[in-house]
N, C-alpha and C positions, 0 to 999 in steps of 0.2 A: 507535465501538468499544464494547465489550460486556467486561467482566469477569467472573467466575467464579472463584468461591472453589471453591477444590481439597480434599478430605480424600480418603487413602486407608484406606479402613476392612476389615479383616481380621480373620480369625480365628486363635487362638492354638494347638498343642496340645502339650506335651510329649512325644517319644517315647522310647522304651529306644531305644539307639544297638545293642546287642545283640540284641532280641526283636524290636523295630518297634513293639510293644505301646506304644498309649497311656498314659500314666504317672501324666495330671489329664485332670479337664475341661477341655474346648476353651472359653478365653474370646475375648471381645471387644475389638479394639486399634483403634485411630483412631491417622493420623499426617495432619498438614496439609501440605500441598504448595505450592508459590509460585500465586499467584493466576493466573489464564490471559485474556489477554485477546486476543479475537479482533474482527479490522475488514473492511470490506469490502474491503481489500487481499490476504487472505488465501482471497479466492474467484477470484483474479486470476493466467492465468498469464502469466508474461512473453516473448512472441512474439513474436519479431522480421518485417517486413514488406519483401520486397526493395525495396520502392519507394514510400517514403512518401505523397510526392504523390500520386502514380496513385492510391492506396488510399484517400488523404483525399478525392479526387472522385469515386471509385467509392461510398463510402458515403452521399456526398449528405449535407446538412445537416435532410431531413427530422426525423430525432432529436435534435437538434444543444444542450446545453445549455452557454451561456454564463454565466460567472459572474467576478466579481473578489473579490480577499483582498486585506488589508493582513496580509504577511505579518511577524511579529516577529522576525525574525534582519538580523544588522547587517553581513554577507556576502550577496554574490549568491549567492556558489559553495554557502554552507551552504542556502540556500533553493532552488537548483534540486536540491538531492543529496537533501532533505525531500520534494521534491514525487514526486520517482521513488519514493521511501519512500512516503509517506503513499498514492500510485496501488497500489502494486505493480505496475508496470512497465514493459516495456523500451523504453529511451531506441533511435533512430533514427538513421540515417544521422551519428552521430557527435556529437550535442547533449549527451549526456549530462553532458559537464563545458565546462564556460566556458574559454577559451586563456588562459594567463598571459597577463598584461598586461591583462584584456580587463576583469576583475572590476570593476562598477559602472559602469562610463564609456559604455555603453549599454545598449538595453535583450538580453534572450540568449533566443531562441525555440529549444523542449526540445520534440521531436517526440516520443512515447509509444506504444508500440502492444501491446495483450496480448489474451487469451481471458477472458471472464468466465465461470464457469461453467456447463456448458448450450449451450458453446457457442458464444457471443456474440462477434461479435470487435469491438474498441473501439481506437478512437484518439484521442489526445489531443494539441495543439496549445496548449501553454501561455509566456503569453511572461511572464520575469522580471526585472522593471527594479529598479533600486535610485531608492531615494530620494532627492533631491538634499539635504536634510536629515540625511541618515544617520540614520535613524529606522528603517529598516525597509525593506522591499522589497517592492514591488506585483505580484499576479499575475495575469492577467489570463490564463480557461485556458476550449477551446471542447472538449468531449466529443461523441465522434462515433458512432454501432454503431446496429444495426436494431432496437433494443429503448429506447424512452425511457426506461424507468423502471431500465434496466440505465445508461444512461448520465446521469441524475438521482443515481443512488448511487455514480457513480464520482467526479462533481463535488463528491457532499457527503463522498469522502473527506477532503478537505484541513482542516486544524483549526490 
């Protein structure tokens, strides 16, 4: 992600509430604004695909970038609701949250599917196992679309 620092800078002028006439010189104001930070989630739309599989062997793994995290949260549930975050998007066929009872005791495969900007359509196949340690929870996530370098920066959302 990328931050930017915000000022909104304007100009001042006094007017008669009666004439409209100018009253002073026009000066100079600066007001700062909360910082803006923007990530490659946010070039991401969230698109649903009626049929995952189909879509995940339609796109072939020719682009296919694999990668693993040690992910630091001490919940599965909070680490797969991070990962649909940190992607920007939509969970599939009903992965998006882990069933009660289920949290930790294996590992939870979270199908992903959106539009990357331009066009790009991308799927993601991430599975989120917790640690038998209670350390943290490992992610192990394969990015799929017709562009590598679109699916190279959807992998290196995760942080």
């Amino acid at each position: 992600p990328c931050n930017f620092e915000c000022v909104l800078n304007f100009g001042v002028v006094q007017v008669d509430p009666k004439s409209g006439e100018d009253e002073s010189d026009p000066f100079e104001e600066e007001y700062p604004l909360e910082e803006l930070e923007i990530a490659t989630s946010d070039f991401m739309a969230k698109v649903s695909v009626p049929d995952f599989r189909s879509s995940w062997e339609m796109v072939g793994n020719a682009n296919e970038v694999l990668e693993k995290f040690a992910l630091q949260f001490k919940k599965q549930e909070d680490a797969v609701a991070a990962v649909i975050d940190f992607l920007g998007m939509q969970p599939c066929d009903g992965t998006g949250h882990i069933k009660p009872g289920e949290g930790g005791k294996k590992p939870h495969m979270l199908h992903l599917s959106g539009v990357f900007v331009g066009g790009t359509n991308v799927l993601a196949r991430a599975q989120v196992a917790a640690q038998g340690d209670a350390s943290g929870v490992l992610l192990k996530i394969a990015v799929r679309s017709d562009d590598p370098d679109v699916s190279r920066m959807v992998a290196d959302c995760i942080r």
